[in-house]
N, C-alpha and C positions, 0 to 999 in steps of 0.2 A: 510439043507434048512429051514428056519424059514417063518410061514406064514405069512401072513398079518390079523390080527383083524379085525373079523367083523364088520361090520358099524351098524350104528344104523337101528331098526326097521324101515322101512318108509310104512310098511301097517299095520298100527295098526287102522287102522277104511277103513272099505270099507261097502255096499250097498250088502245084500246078496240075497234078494230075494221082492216083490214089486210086490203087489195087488191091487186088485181093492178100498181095505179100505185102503192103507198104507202101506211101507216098514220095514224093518227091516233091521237093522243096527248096526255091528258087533265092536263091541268096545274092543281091546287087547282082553282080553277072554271072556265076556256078550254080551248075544247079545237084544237089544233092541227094541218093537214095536212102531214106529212113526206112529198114526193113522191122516188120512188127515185129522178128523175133528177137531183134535187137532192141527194140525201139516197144515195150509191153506194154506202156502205159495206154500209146493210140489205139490197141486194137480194138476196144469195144468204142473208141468215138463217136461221137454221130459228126456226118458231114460241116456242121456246123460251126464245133465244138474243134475240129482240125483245121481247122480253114479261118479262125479265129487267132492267127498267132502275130503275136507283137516284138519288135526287136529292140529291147531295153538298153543296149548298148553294141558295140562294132560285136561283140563275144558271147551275145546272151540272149537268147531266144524265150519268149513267155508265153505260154498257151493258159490264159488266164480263166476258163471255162473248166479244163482240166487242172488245175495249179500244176503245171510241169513245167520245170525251169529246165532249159540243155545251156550246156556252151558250145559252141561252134568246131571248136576242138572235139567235142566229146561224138560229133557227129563225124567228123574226119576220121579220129582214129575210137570207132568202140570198143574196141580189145582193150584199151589203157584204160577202162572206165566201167569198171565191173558192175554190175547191180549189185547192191546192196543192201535194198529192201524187200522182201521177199513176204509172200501170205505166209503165215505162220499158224496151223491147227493143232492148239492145245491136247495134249494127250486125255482122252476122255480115261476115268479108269472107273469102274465100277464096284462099289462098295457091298 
């Protein structure tokens, strides 16, 4: 009786443990801290909605409940990966 071939990895990135600063997120064998003041998008997630993320390729991480795309780089080094989107409130002005 001949077996059948393992399939590919499909948990190579899961959500391991998640504080009050930030989670930590297990990548094939590293495991990496995402601090929320780094990282603003997670802070109001719900458990679910962080704990949902998919890895689109070896460099590309998809939290498809929140639409947040990281690269893996961008998690290594956040200083080279500025925010760029920012809330923005229109100047009220009163007539």
């Amino acid at each position: 009786m001949k077996s059948v071939p393992p399939g590919s990895n499909i948990s190579s990135v899961e959500v391991t443990h998640v504080s009050l600063n930030g989670f930590w997120l297990l990548l094939d064998d590293q495991e990496m801290f995402l601090p929320f003041d780094q990282f603003p998008w997670f802070l109001d997630a719900t458990m679910g909605q962080l704990f949902h993320v998919e890895r689109m390729g070896k460099d590309h991480l998809y939290w498809p409940e929140l639409d947040v795309d990281l690269s893996v780089d961008s998690i290594h080094h956040p200083e080279q990966f500025p925010l760029v989107s920012r809330l923005s409130h229109p100047s009220s002005t009163m007539v």
